[in-house]
C-alpha positions in Angstrom: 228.7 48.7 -32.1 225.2 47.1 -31.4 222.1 47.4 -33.8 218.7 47.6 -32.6 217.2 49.1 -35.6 213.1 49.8 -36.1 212.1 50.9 -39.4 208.6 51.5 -41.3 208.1 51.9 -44.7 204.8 53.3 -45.8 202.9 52.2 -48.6 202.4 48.5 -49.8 205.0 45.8 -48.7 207.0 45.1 -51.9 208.8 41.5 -52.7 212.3 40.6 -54.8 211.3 40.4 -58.9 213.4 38.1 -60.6 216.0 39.1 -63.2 215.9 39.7 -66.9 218.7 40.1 -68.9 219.3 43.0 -70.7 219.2 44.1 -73.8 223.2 45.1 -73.2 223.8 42.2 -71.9 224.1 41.2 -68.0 220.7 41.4 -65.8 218.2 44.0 -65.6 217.0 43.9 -61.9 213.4 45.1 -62.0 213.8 45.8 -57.9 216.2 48.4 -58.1 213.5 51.1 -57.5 212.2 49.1 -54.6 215.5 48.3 -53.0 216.4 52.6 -53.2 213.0 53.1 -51.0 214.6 50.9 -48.6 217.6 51.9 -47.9 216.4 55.7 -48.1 214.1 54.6 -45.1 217.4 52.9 -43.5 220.0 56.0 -44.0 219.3 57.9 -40.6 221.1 54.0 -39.3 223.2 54.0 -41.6 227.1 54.1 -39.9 230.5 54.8 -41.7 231.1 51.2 -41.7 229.2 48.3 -42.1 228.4 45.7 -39.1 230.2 42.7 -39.1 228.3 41.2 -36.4 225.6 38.4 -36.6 222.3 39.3 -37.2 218.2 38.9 -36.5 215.7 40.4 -38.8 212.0 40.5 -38.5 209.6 41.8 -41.0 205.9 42.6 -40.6 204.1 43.4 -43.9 200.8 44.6 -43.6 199.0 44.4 -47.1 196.1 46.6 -47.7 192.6 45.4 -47.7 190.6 44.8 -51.2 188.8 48.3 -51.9 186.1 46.3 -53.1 185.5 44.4 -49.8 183.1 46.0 -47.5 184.1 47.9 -44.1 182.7 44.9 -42.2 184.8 42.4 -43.8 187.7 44.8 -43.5 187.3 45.1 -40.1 187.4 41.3 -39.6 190.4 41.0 -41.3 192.3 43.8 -40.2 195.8 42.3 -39.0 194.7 38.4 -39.8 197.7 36.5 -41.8 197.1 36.8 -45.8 197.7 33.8 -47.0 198.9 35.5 -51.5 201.1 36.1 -53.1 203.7 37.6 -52.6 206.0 34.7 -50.9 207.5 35.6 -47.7 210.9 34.3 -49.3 210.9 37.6 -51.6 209.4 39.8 -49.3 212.4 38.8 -47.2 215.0 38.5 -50.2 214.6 42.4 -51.1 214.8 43.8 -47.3 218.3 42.0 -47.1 219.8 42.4 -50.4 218.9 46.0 -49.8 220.7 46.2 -47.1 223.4 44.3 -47.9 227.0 46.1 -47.9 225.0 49.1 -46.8 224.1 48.6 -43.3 225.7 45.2 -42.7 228.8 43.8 -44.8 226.8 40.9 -45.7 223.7 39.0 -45.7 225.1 36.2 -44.8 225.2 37.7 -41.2 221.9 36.9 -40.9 221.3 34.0 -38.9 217.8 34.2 -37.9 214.4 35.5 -39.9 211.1 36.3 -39.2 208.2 37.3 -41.8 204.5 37.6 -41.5 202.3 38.8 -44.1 198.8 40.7 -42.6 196.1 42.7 -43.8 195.3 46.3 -42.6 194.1 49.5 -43.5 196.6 50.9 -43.5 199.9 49.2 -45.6 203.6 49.0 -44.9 206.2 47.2 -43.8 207.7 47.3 -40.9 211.7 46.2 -40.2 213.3 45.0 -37.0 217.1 44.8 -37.2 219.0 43.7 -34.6 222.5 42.2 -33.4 222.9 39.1 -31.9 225.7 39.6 -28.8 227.9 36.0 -30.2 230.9 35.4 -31.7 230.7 33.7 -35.1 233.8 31.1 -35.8 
């Protein structure tokens, strides 16, 4: 079994929180909510089994443009890099620990990463999964 999976989430891009620890005890992880949006987007790929297979991932998140900037400067802007927060480390963190034992057994599988962060009109992030065709030792 191969992936070559394309997914877009609407809305604006969302990056990994870090943990707090509960008031039971353990961590809280703030992300949870984020990480269910995520794999809801990923179920129509989602297969009985994990893969086990190595992996590439690329993620494009388009942030959206200031209200408060005016349609000229949006315009200039429109898919330029955006150089804030968030880092592309968490951006990237929450796409695979969502994923993680869900589409693929482990993130670990992932052996190469892309992320850019843009501005647009029009926010959301878009996910390219796919499998690289070589045996890992």
């Amino acid at each position: 079994m191969l992936l070559d999976i394309e997914v877009v989430i609407p809305g604006q891009p969302r990056a990994q929180k870090r943990h707090r620890p509960s008031f039971r005890g353990g961590n809280f992880d703030p992300s949870s909510e984020d990480k269910k949006v995520i794999r809801d987007h990923f179920f129509p790929h989602k297969q009985p089994k994990p893969y086990e297979g190595l992996l590439s991932i690329e993620i494009y998140a388009f942030f959206q443009t200031p209200k408060s900037w005016s349609e000229k400067k949006k315009k200039e802007v429109e898919g330029k890099f955006r150089g804030k927060t968030p880092d592309v480390d968490n951006i990237c963190k929450i796409v695979l620990d969502s994923l993680n034992k869900y589409i693929y057994t482990d993130d670990n599988l992932v052996v190469i990463q892309k992320v850019e962060k843009r501005y647009s009109v029009k926010p959301c992030t878009v996910i390219k999964l796919k499998s690289i065709e070589q045996e890992y030792i």
